[in-house]
C-alpha positions in Angstrom: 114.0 87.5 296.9 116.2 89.9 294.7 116.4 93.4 295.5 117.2 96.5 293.1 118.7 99.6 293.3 122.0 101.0 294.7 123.6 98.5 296.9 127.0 100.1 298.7 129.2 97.8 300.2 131.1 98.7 303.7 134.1 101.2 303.1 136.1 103.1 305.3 137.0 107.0 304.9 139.2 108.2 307.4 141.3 106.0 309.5 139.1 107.8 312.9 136.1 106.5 311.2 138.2 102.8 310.5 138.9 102.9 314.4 135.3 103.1 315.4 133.7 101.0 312.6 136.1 98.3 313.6 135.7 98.5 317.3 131.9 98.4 316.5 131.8 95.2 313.8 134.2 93.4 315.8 131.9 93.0 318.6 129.2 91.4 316.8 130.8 89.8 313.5 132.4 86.5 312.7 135.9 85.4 313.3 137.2 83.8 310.6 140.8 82.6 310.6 142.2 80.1 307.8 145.5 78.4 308.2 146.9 78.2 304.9 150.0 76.3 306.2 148.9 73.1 304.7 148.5 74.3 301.0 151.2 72.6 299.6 149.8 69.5 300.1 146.2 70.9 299.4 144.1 71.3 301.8 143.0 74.5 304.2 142.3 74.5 307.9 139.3 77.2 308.9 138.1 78.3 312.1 135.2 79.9 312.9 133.4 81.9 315.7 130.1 82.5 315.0 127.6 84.9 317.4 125.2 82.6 318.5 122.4 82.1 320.2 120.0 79.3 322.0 118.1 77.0 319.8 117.8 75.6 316.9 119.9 77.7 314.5 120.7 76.9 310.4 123.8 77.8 308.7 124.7 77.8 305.0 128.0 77.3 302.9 127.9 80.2 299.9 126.3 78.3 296.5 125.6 80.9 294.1 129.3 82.8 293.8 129.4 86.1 291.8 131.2 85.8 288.7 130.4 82.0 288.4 126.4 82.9 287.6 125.3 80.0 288.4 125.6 77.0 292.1 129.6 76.6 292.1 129.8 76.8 295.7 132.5 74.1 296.0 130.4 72.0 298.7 132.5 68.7 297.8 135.5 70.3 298.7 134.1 70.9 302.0 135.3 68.8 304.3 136.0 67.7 308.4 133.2 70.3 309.8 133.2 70.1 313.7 130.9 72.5 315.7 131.2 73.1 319.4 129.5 75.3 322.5 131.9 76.3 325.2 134.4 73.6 324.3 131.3 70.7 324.1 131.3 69.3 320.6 127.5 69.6 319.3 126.1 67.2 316.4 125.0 68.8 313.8 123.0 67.8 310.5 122.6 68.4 306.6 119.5 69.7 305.2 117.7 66.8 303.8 117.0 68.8 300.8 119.5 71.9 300.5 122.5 70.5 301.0 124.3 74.0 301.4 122.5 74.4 304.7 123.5 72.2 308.0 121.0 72.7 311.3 122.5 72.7 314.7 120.9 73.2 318.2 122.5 75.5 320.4 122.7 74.9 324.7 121.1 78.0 326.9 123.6 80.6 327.7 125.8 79.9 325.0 126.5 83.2 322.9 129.6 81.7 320.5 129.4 78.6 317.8 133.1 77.5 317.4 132.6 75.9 313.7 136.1 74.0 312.4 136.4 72.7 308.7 138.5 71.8 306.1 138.6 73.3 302.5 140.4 70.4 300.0 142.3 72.6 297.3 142.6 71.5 293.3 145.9 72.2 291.8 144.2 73.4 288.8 141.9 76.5 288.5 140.3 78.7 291.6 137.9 79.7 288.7 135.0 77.2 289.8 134.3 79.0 293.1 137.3 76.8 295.0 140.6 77.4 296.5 143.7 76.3 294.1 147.3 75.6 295.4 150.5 74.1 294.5 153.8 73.6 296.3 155.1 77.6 295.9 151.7 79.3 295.1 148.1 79.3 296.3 145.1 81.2 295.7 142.2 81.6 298.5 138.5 82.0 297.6 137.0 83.0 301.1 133.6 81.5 300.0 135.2 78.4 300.2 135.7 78.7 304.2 132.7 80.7 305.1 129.1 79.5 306.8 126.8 82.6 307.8 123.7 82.2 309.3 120.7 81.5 306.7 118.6 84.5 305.5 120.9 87.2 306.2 122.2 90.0 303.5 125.9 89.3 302.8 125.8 93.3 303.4 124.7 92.4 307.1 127.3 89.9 307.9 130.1 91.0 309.5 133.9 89.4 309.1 137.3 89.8 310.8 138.9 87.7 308.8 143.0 86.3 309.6 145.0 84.0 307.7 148.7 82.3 308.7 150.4 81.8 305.6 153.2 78.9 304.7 156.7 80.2 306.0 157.9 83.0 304.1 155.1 83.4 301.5 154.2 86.8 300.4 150.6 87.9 299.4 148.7 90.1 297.5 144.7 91.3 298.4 142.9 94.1 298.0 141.2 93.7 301.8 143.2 96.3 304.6 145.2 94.8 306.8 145.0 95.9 310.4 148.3 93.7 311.5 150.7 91.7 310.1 153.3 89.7 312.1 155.6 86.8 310.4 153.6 84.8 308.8 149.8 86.0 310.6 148.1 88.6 309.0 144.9 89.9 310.2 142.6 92.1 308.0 140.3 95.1 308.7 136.0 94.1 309.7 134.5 93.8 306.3 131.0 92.8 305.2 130.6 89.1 303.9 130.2 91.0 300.3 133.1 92.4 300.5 135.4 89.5 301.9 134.1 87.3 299.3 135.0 89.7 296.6 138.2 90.1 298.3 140.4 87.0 296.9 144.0 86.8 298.6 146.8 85.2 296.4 150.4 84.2 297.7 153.2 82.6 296.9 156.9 81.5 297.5 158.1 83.9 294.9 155.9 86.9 294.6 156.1 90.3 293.3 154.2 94.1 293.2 155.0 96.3 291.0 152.5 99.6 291.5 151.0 100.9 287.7 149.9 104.4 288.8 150.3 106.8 291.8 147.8 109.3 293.1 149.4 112.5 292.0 150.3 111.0 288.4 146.6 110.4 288.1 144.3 112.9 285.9 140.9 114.3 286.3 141.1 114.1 290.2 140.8 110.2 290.8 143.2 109.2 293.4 143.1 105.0 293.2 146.3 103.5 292.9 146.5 100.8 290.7 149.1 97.6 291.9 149.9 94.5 290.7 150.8 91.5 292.8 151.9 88.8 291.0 152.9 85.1 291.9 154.7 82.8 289.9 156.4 78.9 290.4 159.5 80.8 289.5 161.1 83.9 290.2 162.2 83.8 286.5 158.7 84.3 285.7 157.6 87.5 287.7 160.1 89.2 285.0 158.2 92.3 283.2 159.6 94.1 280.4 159.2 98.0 280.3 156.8 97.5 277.4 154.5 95.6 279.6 154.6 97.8 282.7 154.0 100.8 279.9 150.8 98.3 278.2 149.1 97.8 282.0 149.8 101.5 282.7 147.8 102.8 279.6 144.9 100.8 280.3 144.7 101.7 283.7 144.7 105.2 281.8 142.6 103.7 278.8 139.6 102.6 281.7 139.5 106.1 283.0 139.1 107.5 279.4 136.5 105.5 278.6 134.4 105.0 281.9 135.2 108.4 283.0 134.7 107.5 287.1 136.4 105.0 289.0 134.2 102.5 291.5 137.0 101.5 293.9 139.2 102.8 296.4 142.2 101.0 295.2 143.0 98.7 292.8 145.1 95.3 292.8 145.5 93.1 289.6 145.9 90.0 291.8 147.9 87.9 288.5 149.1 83.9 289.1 151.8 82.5 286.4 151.3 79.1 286.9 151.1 75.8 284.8 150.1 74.0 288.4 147.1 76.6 289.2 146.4 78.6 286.3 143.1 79.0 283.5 141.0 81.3 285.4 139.9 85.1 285.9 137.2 86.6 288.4 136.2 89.6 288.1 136.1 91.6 291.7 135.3 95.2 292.9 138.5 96.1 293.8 140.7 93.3 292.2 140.9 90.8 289.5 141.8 87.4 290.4 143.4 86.4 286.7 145.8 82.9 286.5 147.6 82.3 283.2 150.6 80.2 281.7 153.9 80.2 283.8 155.5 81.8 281.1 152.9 84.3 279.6 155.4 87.6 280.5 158.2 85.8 278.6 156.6 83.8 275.7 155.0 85.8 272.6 152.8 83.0 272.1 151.6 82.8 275.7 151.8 86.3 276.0 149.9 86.7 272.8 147.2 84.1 274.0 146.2 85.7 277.8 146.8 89.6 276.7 143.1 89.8 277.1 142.5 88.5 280.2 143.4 91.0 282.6 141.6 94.2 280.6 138.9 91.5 280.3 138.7 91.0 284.4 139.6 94.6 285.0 136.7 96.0 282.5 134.3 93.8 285.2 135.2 96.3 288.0 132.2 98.8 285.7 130.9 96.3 283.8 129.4 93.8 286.1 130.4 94.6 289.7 129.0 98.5 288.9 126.3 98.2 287.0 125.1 94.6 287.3 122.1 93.3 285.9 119.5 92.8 288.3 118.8 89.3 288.0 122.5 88.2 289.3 122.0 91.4 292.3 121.3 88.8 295.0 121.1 89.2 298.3 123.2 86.7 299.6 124.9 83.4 297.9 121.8 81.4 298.6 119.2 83.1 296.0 119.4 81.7 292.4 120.7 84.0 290.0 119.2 85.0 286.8 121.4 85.3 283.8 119.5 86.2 281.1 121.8 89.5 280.8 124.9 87.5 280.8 125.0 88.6 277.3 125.8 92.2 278.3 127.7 91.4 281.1 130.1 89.0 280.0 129.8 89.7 276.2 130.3 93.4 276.5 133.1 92.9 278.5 134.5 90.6 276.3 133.9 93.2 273.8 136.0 95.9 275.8 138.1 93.5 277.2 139.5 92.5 273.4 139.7 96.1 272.6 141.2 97.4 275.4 143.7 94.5 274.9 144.9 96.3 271.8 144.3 100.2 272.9 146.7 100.1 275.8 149.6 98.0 273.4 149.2 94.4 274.8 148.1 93.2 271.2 148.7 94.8 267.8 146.2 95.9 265.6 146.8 92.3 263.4 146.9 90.2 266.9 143.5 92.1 267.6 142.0 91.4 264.0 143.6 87.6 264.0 141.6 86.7 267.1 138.2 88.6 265.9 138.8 86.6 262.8 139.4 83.5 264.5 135.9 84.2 266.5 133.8 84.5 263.8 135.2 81.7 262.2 134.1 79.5 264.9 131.4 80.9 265.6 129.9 80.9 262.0 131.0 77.0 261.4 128.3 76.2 264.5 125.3 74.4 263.6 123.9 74.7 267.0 122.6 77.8 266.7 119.9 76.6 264.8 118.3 75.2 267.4 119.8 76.5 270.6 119.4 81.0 270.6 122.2 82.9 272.4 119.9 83.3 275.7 119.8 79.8 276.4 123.6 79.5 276.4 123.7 81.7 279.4 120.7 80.1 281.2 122.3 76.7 280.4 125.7 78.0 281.9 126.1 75.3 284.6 125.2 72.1 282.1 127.3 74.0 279.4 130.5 74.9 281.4 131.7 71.4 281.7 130.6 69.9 278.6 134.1 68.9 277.3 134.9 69.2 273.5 132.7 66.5 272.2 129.5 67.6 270.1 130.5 71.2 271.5 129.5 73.1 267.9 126.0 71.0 268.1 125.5 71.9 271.7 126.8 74.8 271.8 129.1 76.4 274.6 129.4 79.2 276.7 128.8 81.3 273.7 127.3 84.6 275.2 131.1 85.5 275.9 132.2 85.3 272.0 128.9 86.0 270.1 128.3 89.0 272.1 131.2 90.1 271.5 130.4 90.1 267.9 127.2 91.8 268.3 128.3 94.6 271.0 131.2 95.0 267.6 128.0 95.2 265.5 125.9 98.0 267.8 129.3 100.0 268.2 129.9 100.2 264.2 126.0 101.2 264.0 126.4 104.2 266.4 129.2 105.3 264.1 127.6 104.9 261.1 124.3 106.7 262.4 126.1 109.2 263.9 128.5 110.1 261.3 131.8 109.1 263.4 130.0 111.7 266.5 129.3 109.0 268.6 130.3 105.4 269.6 129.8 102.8 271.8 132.4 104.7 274.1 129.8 107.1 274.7 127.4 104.6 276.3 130.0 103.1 278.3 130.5 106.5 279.7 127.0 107.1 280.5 126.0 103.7 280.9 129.1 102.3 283.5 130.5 105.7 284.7 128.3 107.8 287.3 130.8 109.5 290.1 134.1 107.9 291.1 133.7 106.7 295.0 133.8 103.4 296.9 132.2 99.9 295.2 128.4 100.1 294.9 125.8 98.2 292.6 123.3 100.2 290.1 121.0 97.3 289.1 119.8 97.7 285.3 117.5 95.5 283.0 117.3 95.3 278.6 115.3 98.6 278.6 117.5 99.9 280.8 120.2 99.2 278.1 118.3 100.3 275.5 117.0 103.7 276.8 120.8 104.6 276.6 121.6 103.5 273.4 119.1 105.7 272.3 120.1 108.5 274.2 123.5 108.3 272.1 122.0 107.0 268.9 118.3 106.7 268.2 117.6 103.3 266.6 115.5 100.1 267.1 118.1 98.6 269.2 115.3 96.6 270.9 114.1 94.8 268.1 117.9 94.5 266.8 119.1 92.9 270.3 116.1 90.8 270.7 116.9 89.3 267.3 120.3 88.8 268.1 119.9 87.3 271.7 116.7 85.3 271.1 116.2 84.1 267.7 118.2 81.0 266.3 120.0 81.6 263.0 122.1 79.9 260.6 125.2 82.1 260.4 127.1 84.2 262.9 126.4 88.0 263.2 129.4 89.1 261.2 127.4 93.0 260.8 129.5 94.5 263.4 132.9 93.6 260.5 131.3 94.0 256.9 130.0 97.3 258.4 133.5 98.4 259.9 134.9 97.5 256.2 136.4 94.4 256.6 135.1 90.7 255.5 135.9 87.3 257.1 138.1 85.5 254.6 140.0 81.9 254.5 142.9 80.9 253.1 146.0 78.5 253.9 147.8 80.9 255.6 147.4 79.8 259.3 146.0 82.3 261.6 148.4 83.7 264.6 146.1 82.3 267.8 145.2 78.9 266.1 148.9 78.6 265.1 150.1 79.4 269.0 147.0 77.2 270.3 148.3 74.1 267.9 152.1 74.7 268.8 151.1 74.8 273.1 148.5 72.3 273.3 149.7 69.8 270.4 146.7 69.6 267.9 146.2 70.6 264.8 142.5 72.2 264.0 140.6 71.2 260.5 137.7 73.0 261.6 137.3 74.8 258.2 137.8 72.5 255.6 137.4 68.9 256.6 135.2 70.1 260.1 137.4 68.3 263.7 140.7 69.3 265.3 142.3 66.0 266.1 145.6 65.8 268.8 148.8 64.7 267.6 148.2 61.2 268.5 145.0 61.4 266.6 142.0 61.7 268.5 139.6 63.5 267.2 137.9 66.6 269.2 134.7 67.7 268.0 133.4 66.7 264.7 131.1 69.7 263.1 127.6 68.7 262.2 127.0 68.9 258.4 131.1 69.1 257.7 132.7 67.0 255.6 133.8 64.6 257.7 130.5 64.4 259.7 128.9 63.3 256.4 131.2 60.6 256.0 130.6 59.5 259.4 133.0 60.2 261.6 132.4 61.4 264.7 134.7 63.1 267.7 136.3 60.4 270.2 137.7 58.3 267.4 141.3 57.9 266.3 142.6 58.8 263.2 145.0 56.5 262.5 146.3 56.3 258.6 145.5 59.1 256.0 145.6 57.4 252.0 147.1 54.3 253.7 149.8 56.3 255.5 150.2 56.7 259.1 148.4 59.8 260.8 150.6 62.9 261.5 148.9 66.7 261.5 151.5 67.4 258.2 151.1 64.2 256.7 146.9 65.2 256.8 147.8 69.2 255.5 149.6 67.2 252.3 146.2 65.2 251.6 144.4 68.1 251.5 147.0 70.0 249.3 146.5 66.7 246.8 143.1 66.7 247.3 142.6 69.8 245.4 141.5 70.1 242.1 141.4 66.2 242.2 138.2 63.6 242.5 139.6 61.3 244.9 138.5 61.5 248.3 140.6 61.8 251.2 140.7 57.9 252.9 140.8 58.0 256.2 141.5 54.9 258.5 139.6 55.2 261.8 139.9 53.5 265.5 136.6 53.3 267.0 136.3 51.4 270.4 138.7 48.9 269.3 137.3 48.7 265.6 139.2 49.9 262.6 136.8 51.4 259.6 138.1 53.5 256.4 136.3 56.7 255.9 136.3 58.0 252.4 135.3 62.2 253.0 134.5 63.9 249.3 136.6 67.4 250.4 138.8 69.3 247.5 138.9 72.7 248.6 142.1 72.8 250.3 143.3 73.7 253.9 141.8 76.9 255.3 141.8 79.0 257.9 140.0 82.5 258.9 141.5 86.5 259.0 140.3 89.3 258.3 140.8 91.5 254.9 140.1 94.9 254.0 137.3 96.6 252.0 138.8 99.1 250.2 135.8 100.6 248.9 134.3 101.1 252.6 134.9 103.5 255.4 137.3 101.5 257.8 135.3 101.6 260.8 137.1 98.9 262.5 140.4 101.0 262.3 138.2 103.7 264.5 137.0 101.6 266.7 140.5 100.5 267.6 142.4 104.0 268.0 143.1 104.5 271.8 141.4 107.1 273.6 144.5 108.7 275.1 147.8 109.5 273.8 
């Protein structure tokens, strides 16, 4: 069942109101507490007291978690569950079938279900739907410690929610806290919709740094905006005045473009971590965003995740606001429907890239170096003539964790990058229609804006989205999308840059990202020109259908071992390729395949290349437009 509509989630006004909604949802809600003293060594203890009553009754662990689109419930993780009745331990059972749901049978005249479990933590990514932690940081996921009874609302459910952090560790949440003693804090009755888009993060060495205040704000909004931000070292919670000045214009950037605010408060929840890192989920009222330890001190790391948090933050209208109504679900339980994903990931990712560059995070070259970089990649993937952009979103959880191998024939999760390309392509079509009146800003304001107030959801569906393109621009944006979304093609949509007067060009000049990615993750990419990245000891990534080196038959998950009889290093390959030209010898590679050696000779003479951007003289530049900031 999927509903549609205005959903609001529970918010408080006044703190008279607080008092009595508290005393009220206390009485019949959950007890949740979580003792997070144990997440060094990764694992969390939760307890849980659940109103009860005689019979048989069925519980369920969260599946379907918002932002994932798609069963990421992290059930294995799961772990120790003990129920008991007025201290009597009960048995309890597994659905035979779902195995999110467990049955238990509850004793006459008992009104409270004590539930105990265990939630085993990874030390790499939250991102999946499960808690992360390392020896000085940890970030909490409250699906992950959460049953609720089956077939109720997640608006329905009621939480009072505790935690009892490691000694000394700070945290950062965007749930109220009603007390907070040493190391216990207890937080304010909140729906189960609300706690689970409520992630807490916390950390040895932790810091806040507030971005606006209420009476610096314009046009009446009163949110204030925070950062709290975790790090393995106190080095790395260091941020330069040009930073604090980027996040501050796009808090001022979102307000520009939405034109309403759909929170009460705001906290960039931010983990700089090499141990528990990789991640960002979107959330109401916060952004739960992990990147490199480094990232506020490295220009290539900073360079690399500068997107990230606008990206998260943009979710907060774009997905959390207006959500498509497919992924609306009632509770966790209900499958989700993400045929839309490419409006709300891809137009995020959109907004997220631009914003990126508005508020000063990336320069106008970083901005056009990435876009270029996108395309590239995009454009060099055979599977999109078989597989359409739809099916990469309703293929996300077989896609997500398809690894490197035969990604550019299978495809990936390509409704974040594609769509970016074509929400680039609607935007330069507004302008050009319009004559520079209108933009794509103007449908984010009318599309994602409404009135400023607490979190709600406005469900929408395609003709929802195309009824307001219209209203800013009249066109056939059905027939346009539909092409776009559903029809397979040959070659990326590169519209949205040959009509904002630029062209995708290679040349051996490396581009900035793939230059930063090569340096921090030690592989050199040959994507363009002979079609595989390869790793410094020389295994080969993915191998691109119909490229060069496919037709000689290699394939990714080999070695590369020699190069013209010489052993394999990434410079000792860039000086074949530099021979190779103008010449009619091919490039001989030696190859390790499971223990056998072969030589691969791969007929390629056109020289290293690599993708930016270059300008169109003769053309309006569009591009340059789009990028201008919105406020000054």
């Amino acid at each position: 069942m999927r509903f549609a509509g205005v959903r609001w989630l529970r918010g408080w006004s006044s703190p008279l109101f607080l008092f009595f909604c508290a005393q009220s949802l206390s009485a019949q809600a959950i007890r949740l507490h979580v003792d997070l003293t144990d997440a060094p060594r990764n694992i969390y203890h939760a307890h849980l007291e659940i109103p009860a009553h005689a019979g048989e009754m069925a519980l369920v662990f969260p599946k379907f978690i918002p932002g994932n689109h798609r069963p990421s419930g992290p059930i294995g993780a799961l772990t120790g569950i003990r129920m008991e009745a007025a201290g009597r331990p009960l048995p309890w059972q597994r659905d035979s079938v779902e195995s999110y749901e467990f049955h238990v049978s509850v004793p006459a005249g008992v009104n409270t279900l004590d539930v105990a479990l265990d939630a085993i933590t990874t030390q790499d990514s939250a991102g999946s739907g499960g808690p992360a932690a390392s020896s000085n940081i940890l970030d909490l996921n409250w699906n992950a410690v959460v049953l609720y009874p089956k077939g109720a609302r997640s608006d329905d459910v009621n939480f009072v929610a505790s935690v009892t952090l490691p000694a000394g560790w700070r945290f950062g949440t965007a749930l109220p806290v009603t007390r907070s003693t040493g190391d216990d804090v207890e937080f304010a009755p909140v729906s189960l919709t609300t706690l689970v888009d409520s992630p807490l993060i916390a950390g040895v060495h932790y810091r806040r740094i507030e971005l606006t205040k209420p009476e610096l704000t314009k046009h009446g909004e009163t949110p204030v905006h925070a950062m709290d931000l975790v790090a393995d070292a106190e080095a790395d919670l260091a941020m330069t005045p040009q930073d604090l000045a980027a996040y501050q214009k796009l808090v001022a950037e979102t307000g520009e473009l939405f034109g309403a605010r759909h929170y009460r408060h705001y906290d960039f929840l931010l983990t700089l971590s090499d141990q528990v890192g990789g991640h960002g989920l979107e959330h109401h009222e916060s952004n739960d965003s992990a990147a490199a330890e480094r990232t506020l001190l490295d220009p290539d790391l900073h360079m690399l995740y500068a997107d990230l948090v606008p990206h998260e933050f943009v979710h907060s209208w774009n997905g959390k606001y207006r959500r498509p109504a497919g992924l609306a679900t009632p509770n966790y339980q209900e499958p989700m429907v993400g045929d839309l994903l490419w409006v709300y990931e891809g137009l995020t990712q959109y907004l997220g890239t631009l914003l990126a560059e508005r508020s000063g995070l990336w320069t106008d070259e970083q901005y056009r170096e990435s876009l270029a970089l996108t395309a590239a990649e995009l454009d060099h993937e055979p599977g999109r003539t078989w597989r359409p952009l739809e099916d990469t979103a309703r293929s996300v959880q077989m896609l997500r964790f398809g690894g490197a191998q035969w990604r550019s024939w299978r495809r990936g999760l390509d409704y974040y990058p594609e769509s970016q390309l074509i929400w680039l392509e609607v935007d330069a079509i507004i302008r050009q229609q319009t004559h520079g009146q209108h933009s794509l800003n103007d449908f984010c304001r009318r599309f994602q804006g409404g009135e400023s107030g607490p979190p709600k959801v406005i469900t929408y569906t395609f003709d929802d989205v195309v009824r307001t393109l219209n209203e800013v621009a009249p066109y056939d944006w059905a027939k346009l999308l539909r092409e776009r979304v559903e029809v397979t093609s040959t070659h990326a949509p590169l519209g949205g840059i040959e009509r904002g007067g630029w062209k995708l060009v290679y040349n051996e000049k490396p581009n900035s990202f793939t230059h930063a990615e090569e340096e921090l993750a030690h592989f050199a990419s040959f994507s363009y020109s002979l079609g595989f990245s390869v790793s410094e000891d020389g295994k080969l990534g993915d191998v691109i259908v119909g490229s060069p080196a496919y037709q000689s038959g290699i394939g990714p998950g080999m070695k590369l071992v020699a190069v013209n009889g010489r052993k394999f290093t990434p410079a000792v390959l860039r000086a074949a390729l530099k021979a190779a030209q103008g010449s009619d010898q091919p490039i001989e590679l030696l190859v390790e395949n499971a223990q056998f050696f072969k030589t691969y000779s791969v007929a390629y003479h056109d020289g290293e290349k690599n993708p930016h951007l270059e300008r169109v003289s003769e053309q309006p530049d569009i591009l340059g437009d789009i990028l201008k900031p919105l406020t000054h």
